[in-house]
C-alpha positions as CSV (number, residue, x, y, z in Angstrom):
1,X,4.0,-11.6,18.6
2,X,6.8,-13.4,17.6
3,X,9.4,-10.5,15.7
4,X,12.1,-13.4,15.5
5,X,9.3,-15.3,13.1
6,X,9.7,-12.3,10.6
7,X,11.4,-12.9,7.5
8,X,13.8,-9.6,7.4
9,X,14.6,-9.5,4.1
10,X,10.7,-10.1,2.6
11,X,10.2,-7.0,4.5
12,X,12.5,-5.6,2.8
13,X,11.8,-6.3,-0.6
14,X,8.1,-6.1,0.3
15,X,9.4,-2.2,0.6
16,X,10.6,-1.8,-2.1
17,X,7.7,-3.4,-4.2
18,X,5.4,-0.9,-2.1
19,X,7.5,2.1,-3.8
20,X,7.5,0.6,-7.2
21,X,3.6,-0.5,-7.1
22,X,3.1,3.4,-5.9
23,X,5.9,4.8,-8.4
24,X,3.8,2.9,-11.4
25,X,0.2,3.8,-9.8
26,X,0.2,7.4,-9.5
27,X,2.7,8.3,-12.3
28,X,1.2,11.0,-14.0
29,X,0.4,8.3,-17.1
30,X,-1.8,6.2,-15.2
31,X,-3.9,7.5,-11.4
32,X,-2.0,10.5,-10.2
33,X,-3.5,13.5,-12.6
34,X,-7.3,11.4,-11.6
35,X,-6.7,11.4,-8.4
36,X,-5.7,14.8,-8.3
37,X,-8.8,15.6,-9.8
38,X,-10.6,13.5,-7.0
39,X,-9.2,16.2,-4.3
40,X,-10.6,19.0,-6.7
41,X,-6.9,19.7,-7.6
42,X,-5.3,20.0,-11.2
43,X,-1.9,18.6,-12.3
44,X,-0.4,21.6,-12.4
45,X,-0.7,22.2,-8.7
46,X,0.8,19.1,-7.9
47,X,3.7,19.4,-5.1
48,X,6.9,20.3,-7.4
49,X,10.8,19.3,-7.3
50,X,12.7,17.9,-4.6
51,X,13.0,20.1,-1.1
52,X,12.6,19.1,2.4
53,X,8.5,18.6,2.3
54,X,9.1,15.8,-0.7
55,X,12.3,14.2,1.4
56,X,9.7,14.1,4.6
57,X,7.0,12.4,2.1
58,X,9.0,9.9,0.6
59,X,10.3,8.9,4.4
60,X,7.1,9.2,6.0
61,X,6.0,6.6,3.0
62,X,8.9,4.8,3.5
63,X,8.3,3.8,7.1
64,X,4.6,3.2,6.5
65,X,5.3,0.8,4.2
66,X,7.7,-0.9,6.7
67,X,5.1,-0.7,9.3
68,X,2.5,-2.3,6.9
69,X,4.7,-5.2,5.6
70,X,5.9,-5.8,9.0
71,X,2.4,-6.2,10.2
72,X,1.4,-8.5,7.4
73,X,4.2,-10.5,8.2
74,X,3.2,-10.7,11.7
75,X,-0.1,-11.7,10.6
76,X,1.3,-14.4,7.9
77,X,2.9,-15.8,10.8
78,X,0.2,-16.0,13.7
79,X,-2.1,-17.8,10.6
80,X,0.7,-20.5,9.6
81,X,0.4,-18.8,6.4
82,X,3.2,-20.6,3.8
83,X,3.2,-20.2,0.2
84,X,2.9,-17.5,-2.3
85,X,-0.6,-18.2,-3.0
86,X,-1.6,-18.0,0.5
87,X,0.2,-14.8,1.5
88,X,-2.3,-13.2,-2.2
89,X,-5.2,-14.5,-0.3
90,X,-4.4,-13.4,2.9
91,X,-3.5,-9.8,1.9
92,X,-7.0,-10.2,0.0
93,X,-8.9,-11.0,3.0
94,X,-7.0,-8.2,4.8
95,X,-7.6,-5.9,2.2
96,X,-11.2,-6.6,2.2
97,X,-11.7,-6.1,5.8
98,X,-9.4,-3.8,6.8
99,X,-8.7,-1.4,4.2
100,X,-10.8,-1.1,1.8
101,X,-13.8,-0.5,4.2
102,X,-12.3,2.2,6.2
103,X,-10.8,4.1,3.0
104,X,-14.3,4.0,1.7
105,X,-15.8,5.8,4.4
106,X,-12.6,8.2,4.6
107,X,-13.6,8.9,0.5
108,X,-17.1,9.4,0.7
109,X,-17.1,11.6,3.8
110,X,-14.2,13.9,2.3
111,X,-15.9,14.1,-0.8
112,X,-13.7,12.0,-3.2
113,X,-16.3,9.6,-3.8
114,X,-16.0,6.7,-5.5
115,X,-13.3,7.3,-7.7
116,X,-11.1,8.7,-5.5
117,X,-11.7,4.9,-3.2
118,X,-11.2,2.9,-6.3
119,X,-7.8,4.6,-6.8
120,X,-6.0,4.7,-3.6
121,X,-7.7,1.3,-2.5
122,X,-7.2,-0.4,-5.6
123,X,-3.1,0.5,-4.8
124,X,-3.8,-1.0,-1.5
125,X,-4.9,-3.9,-2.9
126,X,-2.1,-4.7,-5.5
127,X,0.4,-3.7,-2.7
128,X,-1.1,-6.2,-0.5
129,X,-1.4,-9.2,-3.2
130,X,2.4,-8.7,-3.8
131,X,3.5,-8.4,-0.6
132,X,1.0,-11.3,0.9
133,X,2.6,-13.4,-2.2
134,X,6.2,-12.1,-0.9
135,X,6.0,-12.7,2.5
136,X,4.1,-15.9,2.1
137,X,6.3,-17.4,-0.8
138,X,9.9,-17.0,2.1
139,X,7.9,-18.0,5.2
């Protein structure tokens, strides 16, 4: 594993996308009160304000999605993956081999079912198409 290989900065913004792609996702408008609902919750149970639990999610999040785009890029680079369009099939493939499997079996065993896979894995998936496209496109 070559780190020197990486491309710093489309980690980076990688990142970043990862928090905007989840921002969007589960705003309340669009997956989060679903989801909720997947895990037999309701929106008004939802984890509230700021305080040190939210600052430990948001940099827990952070650093997975560091370890994830750092990984991809890894991966970009061991292929010879170069070009946007590469890097959106490449997260695809990864997507469809990697994550979206063992989130399926994590969803049906804890009792989310299908709708509760389609959510978080379809996040997965957009993540991975941006960031494959990302990391590919400055390679």
């Amino acid at each position: 594993m070559d780190f020197s290989a990486i491309n710093w900065l489309a980690v980076v913004v990688s990142v970043v996308a990862s928090i905007i792609i989840g921002s969007i996702w589960y705003h309340p408008a669009v997956f989060f009160k679903p989801w909720l609902a997947t895990l037999g919750r309701k929106y008004e149970d939802r984890p509230q304000g700021g305080g040190e639990s939210m600052v430990g999610l948001y940099a827990f999040t952070i650093v997975a999605s560091a370890v994830e785009a750092t990984a991809l890029a890894l991966v970009l680079n061991t292929l010879g993956v170069k070009g946007a369009g590469a890097g959106v099939a490449a997260g695809f493939m990864i997507w469809l081999g990697f994550v979206a499997p063992t989130n399926l079996v994590n969803k049906l065993f804890s009792g989310q079912g299908w709708k509760g896979w389609l959510i978080e894995a379809g996040e997965h998936l957009v993540y991975l198409l941006v960031a494959g496209a990302i990391i590919g496109a400055w390679h």
